[in-house]
N, C-alpha and C positions, 0 to 999 in steps of 0.2 A: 473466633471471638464470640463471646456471648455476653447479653445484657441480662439484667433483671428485669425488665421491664414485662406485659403482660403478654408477650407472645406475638407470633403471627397466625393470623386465620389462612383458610384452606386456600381461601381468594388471596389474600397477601401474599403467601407462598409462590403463587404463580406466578404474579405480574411482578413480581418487585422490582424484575429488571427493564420493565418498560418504562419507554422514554416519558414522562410527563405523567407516571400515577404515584398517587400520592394519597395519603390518608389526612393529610396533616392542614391547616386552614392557612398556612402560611407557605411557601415554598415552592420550586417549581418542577418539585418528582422527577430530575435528572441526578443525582446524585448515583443513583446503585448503577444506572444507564453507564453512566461517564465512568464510575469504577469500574465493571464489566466491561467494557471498551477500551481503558487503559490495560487490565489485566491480559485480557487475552493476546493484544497488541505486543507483550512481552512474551505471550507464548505459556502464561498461565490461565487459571480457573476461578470464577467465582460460584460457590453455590450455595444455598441454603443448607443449615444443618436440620436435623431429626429436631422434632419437638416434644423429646420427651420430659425434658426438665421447664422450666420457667425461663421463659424469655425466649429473644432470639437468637439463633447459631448461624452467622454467615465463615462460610468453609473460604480462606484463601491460597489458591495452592500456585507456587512459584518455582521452576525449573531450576536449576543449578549454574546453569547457560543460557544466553540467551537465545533466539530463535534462530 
């Protein structure tokens, strides 16, 4: 998936999956935690994609079977 939106920085990249960071003035930066936690629980992958276009690329990759 990608957005149009204005990207992620170097710092964003990194943390996105930690529990409780958050850029945003509202919200409690669990979100990507709890999606990476559901993912891998099925034996899949979350990750950031390349930033070479505009926006952000989060990679979801899911087995054919489950685990």
């Amino acid at each position: 998936m990608r957005d149009n939106g204005p990207g992620l920085s170097p710092e964003q990249r990194t943390r996105i999956f930690e529990p409780f960071f958050t850029t945003k003035t509202k919200g409690t930066g669990l979100g990507m935690a709890i999606a990476k936690r559901i993912l891998e629980a099925h034996g899949g992958r979350i990750a950031v994609g390349g930033d070479s276009a505009p926006g952000a690329e989060i990679i979801l990759t899911l087995p054919r079977e489950g685990p």
